[in-house]
N, C-alpha and C positions, 0 to 999 in steps of 0.2 A: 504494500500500500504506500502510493508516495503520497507526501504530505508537503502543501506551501507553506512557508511562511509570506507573512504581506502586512503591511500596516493595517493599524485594527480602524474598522470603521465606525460611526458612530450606532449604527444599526447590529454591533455585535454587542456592543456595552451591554446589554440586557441578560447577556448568554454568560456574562465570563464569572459573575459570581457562582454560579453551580462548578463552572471546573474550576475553581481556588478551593469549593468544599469538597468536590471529590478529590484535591490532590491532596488537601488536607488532612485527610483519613490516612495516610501515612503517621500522623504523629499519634495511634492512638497505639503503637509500639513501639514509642519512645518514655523510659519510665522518668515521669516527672513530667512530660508535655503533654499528658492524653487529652485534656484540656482544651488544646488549641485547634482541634481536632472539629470543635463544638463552640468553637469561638467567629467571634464577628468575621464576617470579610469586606472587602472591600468593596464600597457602593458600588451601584450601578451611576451614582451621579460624578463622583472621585475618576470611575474610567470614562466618563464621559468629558474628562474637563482634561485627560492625559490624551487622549485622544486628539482632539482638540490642539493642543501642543506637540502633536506628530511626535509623540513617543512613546507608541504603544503598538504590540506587533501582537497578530495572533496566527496558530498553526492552525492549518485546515486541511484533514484528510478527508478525501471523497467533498461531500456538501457541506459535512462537519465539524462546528470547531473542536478542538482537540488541547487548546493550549492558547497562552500569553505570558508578555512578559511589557508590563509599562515601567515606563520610568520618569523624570523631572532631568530639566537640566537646571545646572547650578553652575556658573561662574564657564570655571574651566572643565567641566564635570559633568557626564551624565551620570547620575544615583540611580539604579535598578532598585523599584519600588518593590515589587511582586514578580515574581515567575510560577506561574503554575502549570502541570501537564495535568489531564484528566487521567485518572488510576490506569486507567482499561489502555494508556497507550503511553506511558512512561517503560522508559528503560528502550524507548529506540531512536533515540540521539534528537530528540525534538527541542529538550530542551537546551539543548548546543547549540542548536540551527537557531532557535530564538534569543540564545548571547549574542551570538556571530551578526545577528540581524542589529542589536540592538549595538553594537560595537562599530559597526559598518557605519551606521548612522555617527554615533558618534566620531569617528575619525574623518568621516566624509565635513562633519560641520566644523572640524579642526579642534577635538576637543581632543582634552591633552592626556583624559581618564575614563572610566568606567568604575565608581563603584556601587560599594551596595556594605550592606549588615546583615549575619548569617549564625546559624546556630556552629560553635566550633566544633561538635563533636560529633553530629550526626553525617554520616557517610555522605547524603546526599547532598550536604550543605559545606562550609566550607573545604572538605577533601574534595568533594567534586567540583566546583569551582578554582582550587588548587590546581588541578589539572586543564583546567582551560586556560591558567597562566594569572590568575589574580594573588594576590600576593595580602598578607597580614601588614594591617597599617597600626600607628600609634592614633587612637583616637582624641588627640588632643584635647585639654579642656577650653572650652568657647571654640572649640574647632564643630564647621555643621555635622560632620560624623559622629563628634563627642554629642553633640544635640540630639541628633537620629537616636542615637543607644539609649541616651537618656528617657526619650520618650518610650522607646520600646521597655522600658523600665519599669515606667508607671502606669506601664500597660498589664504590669507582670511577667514580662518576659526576665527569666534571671541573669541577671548581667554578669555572672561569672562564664553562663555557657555562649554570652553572643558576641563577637567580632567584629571589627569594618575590615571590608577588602576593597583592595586597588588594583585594576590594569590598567598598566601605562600606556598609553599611545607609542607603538614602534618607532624608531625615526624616520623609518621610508614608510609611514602609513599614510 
């Protein structure tokens, strides 16, 4: 089954919170996170306004979507906000093809990074982003990554298990 990526339209916004819950269901065998499993996701009005800002990509197998990944740009920076694949089609590089998109974009607009904030210890979170070439940052204080964590804080996310990550812009990119 080959699957597109493509800039998310405003006509998917509707679609993408069901696959953030189904991707979600991955943390309900994570011991300590089963919680987020059953937790908020993200508006349908939030993707409507990333969308909007052309930084929102989503996979589409067959007529279906299958995945997204939005993001914010900042300064020199895009931030990957969410990545989600739907259960039934993780584990076949889709959400690779949805960094690579979202990276594309940002070097095409001369940005100098890609990051985002990840859980450090689960497989699919920063060791799998590890391998696509991001890298463990110091999240400075008054730095907006140190802001990011922070909030993810008091949201209950425990700030011993979560990270900022960076990828640099190549210099021939």
């Amino acid at each position: 089954m080959s699957t597109l990526i493509r800039p998310a339209r405003p006509e998917d916004a509707a679609l993408l919170p069901a696959i953030e819950r189904s991707a979600g269901a991955l943390f309900r065998a994570a011991p300590g996170l089963e919680w987020i499993a059953d937790d908020a996701v993200m508006s349908e009005a939030d993707h409507l306004r990333l969308i909007a800002q052309g930084t929102s990509w989503v996979a589409q197998a067959s007529d279906q979507l299958c995945g997204f990944l939005c993001a914010e740009r900042f300064e020199d920076a895009l931030h990957v906000r969410e990545l989600a694949v739907d259960a039934g089609h993780q584990r076949m590089g889709i959400g690779r093809a949805l960094v690579q998109a979202a990276c594309g974009h940002a070097w095409a607009a001369g940005l100098a990074a890609v990051t985002l904030t990840t859980f450090r210890d689960l497989a699919w979170n920063a060791p799998w982003y590890a391998r696509l070439g991001f890298r463990e940052v110091q999240a400075m204080p008054g730095s907006r990554l140190h802001a990011v964590l922070a909030a993810e804080a008091s949201h209950g996310l425990p700030v011993e298990r979560r990270v900022a990550m960076r990828l640099h812009r190549a210099p021939d990119a």
